[in-house]
C-alpha positions in Angstrom: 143.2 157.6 120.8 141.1 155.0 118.2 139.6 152.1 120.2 141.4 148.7 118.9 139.5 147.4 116.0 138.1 144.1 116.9 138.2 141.1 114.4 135.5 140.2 112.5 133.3 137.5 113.8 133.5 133.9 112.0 130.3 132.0 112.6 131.4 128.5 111.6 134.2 129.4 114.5 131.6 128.4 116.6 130.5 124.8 115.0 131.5 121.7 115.6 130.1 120.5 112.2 128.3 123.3 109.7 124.7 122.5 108.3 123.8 118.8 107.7 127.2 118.1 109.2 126.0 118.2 112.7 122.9 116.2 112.6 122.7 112.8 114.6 124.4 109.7 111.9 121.4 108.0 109.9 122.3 104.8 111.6 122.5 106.3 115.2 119.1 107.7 114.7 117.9 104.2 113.7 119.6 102.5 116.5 117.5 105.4 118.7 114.1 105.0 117.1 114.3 101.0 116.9 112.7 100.7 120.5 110.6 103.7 120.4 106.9 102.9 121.3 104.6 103.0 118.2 101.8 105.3 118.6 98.5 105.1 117.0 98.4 107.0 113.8 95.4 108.6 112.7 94.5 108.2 109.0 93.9 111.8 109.1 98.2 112.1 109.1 98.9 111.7 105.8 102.4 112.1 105.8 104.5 111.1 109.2 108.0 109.2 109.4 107.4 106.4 107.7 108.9 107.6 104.3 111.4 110.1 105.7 110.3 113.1 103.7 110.6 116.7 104.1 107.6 117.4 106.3 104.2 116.4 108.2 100.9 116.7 106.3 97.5 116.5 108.3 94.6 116.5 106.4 91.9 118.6 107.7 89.4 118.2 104.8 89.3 117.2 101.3 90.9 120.9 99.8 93.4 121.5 102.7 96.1 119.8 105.0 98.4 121.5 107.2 102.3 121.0 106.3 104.3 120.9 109.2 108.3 121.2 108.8 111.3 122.0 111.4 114.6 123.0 110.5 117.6 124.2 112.2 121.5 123.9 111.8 124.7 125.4 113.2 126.8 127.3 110.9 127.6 126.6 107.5 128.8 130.4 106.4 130.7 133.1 108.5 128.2 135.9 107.2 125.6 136.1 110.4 123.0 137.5 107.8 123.7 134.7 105.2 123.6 132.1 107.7 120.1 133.5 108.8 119.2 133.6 105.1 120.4 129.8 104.1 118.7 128.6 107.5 115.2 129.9 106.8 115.3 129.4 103.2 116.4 125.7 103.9 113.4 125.3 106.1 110.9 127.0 103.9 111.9 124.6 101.1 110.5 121.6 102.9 107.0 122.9 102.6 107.5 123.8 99.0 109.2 119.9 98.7 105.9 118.5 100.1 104.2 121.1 97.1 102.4 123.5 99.6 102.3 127.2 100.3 104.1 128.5 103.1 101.3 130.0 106.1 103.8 131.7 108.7 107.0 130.4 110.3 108.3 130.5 114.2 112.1 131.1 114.8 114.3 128.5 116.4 117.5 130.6 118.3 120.1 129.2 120.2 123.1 131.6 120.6 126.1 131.8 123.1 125.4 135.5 124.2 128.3 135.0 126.5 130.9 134.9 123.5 128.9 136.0 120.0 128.0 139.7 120.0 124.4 141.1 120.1 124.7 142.7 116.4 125.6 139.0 114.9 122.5 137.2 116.9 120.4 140.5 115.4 121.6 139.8 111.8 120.7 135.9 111.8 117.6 136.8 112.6 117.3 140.0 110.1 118.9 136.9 107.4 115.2 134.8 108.2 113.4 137.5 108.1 114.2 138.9 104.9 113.8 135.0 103.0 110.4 134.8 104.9 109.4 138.1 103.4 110.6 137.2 100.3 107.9 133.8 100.7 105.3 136.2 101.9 104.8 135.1 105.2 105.4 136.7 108.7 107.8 135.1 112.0 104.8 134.5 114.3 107.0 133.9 117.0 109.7 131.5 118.5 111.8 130.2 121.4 115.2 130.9 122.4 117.6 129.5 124.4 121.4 130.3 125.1 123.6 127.5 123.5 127.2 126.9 123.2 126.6 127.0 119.6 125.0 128.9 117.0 121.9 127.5 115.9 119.5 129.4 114.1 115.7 127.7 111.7 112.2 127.7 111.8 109.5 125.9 112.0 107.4 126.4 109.1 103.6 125.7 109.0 102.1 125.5 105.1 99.2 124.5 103.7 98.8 122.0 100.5 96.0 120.5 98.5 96.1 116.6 99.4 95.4 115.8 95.9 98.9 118.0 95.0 100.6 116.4 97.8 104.4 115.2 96.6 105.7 112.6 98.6 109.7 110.4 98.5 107.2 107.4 97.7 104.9 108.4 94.8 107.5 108.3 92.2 106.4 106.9 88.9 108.0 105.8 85.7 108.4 108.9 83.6 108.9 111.1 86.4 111.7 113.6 85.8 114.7 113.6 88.3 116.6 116.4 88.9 120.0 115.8 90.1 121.4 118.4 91.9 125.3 117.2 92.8 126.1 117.3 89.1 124.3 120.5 88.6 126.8 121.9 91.2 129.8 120.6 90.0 129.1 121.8 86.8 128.7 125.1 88.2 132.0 125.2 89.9 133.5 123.7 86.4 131.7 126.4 84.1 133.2 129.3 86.7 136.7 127.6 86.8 136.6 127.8 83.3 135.3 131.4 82.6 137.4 132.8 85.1 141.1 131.1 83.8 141.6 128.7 86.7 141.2 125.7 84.8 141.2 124.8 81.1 139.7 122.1 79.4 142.2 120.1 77.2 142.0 120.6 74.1 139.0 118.0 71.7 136.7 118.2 75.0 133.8 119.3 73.6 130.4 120.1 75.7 128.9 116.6 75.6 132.1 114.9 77.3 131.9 117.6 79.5 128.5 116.7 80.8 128.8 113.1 80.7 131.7 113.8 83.2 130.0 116.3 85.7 127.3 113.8 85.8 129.2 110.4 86.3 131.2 112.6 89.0 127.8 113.6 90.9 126.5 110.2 90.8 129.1 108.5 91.7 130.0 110.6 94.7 126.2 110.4 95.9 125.9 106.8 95.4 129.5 106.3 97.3 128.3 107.9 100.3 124.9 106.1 100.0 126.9 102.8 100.1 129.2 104.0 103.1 125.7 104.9 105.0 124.3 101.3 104.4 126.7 99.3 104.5 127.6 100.5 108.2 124.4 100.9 110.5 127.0 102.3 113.5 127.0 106.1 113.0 130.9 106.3 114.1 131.7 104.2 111.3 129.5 105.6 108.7 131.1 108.6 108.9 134.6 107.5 109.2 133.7 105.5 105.9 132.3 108.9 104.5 135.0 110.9 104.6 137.1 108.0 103.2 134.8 109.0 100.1 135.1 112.9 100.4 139.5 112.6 101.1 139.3 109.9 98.2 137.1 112.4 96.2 139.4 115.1 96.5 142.6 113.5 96.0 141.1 111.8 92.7 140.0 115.7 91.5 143.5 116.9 92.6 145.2 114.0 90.4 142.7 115.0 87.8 143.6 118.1 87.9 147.0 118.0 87.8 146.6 115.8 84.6 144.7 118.3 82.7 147.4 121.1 83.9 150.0 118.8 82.5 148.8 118.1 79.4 147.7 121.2 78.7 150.8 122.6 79.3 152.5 119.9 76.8 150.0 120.9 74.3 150.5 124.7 74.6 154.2 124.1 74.5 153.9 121.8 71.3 151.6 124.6 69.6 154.4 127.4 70.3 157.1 125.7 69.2 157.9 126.5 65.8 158.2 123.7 63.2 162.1 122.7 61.9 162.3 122.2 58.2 
């Protein structure tokens, strides 16, 4: 007799809130900090949290500083091995953000052994390990500790010349922005329409495409930027964001269903033949 198959395991089963979704509200974390004691700061720390950016820099001589980064998130794919890979790769970038070269990462695992099987906690790991090969560097090391959620990064040590060193508040006029919302959502569009599930209506052409991928990008981003502001309580905030994502997606369905509409009139108009 066949043992019963079992079904497979879905990581983001697991998580309360996948990726950036579970981190601490912007405006909790302020009301947190606020009262923390401020600690001397040598001038040696070039970069600490002062200008929230992707990672520490400590100088240790005029060629070399030491970027220091940690990273780690619960689920944001079922796929053990691709949530490995997205973890590490997401933690790795932060060094590269700061423009230095990854050194060596150490693995941060927490895993409920009771309830997610041994093979899936191997393959998260195997995921890191592959995109830190892939960067050249080894897993020194790690800690682990057994969680009632999935939570898999690294820390990630680099090294950067402090005269390359990028940072949120050296930006200068002429500086080229890259904006990535709209360059996913043009993405999605450009498969949607390859692959038949949408159509564009007929007299789009590619610059009124653009122009709308990148008026949709911004003004999503600069929506939820507003919602985050505009309420310092972290409850609210996010109540106020995903005011912005339901009103997102209702205005894309609507959108949608405009386009399908009128490209169906139009279709219908072109195949109907013309009465003398």
């Amino acid at each position: 007799m066949n043992a019963p198959e079992h079904p497979p395991i879905r990581l983001t089963q697991f998580s309360h809130g996948g990726g950036c979704g579970c981190k601490i509200a912007p405006g909790v974390l302020r009301q947190i900090l606020d009262n923390a004691p401020h600690l001397p700061v040598p001038d040696t720390l070039l970069v600490g949290i002062e200008t929230s950016d992707d990672a520490a820099v400590y100088r240790l001589n005029d060629r070399q500083a030491i970027v220091a980064t940690t990273d780690f998130f619960t689920p944001v794919v079922d796929d053990p091995f691709d949530f490995g890979a997205i973890a590490a790769a997401n933690a790795l970038s932060d060094v590269y953000a700061m423009g230095g070269t990854p050194l060596f990462a150490l693995a941060i695992v927490g895993m409920p052994v009771a309830t997610l099987p041994l093979e899936a906690i191997r393959r998260i790991l195997d995921g890191g390990q592959s995109i830190c090969a892939k960067a050249g560097i080894p897993v020194a090391g790690g800690h682990t500790i057994d969680t009632v959620e999935p939570i898999y990064g690294l820390v990630a040590i680099g090294v950067v010349d402090p005269e390359r060193l990028k940072r949120n508040a050296d930006a200068r006029d002429g500086d080229v922005i890259i904006l990535g919302k709209p360059l996913g959502i043009g993405i999605t569009s450009w498969i949607a329409l390859q692959t038949g599930i949408a159509r564009a209506p007929k007299g789009v052409g590619l610059q009124t495409f653009i122009g709308a991928i990148c008026l949709c990008g911004i003004g999503d981003t600069v929506a939820l930027l507003m919602a985050d502001q505009a309420f310092p309580n972290g409850d609210d905030a996010a109540i106020a964001k995903i005011g912005v994502l339901i009103g997102s997606a209702l205005a894309a369905a609507l959108c949608a269903a405009i386009i399908a509409a009128r490209s169906g009139a139009t279709i219908r108009s072109e195949e109907t033949p013309a009465t003398a």
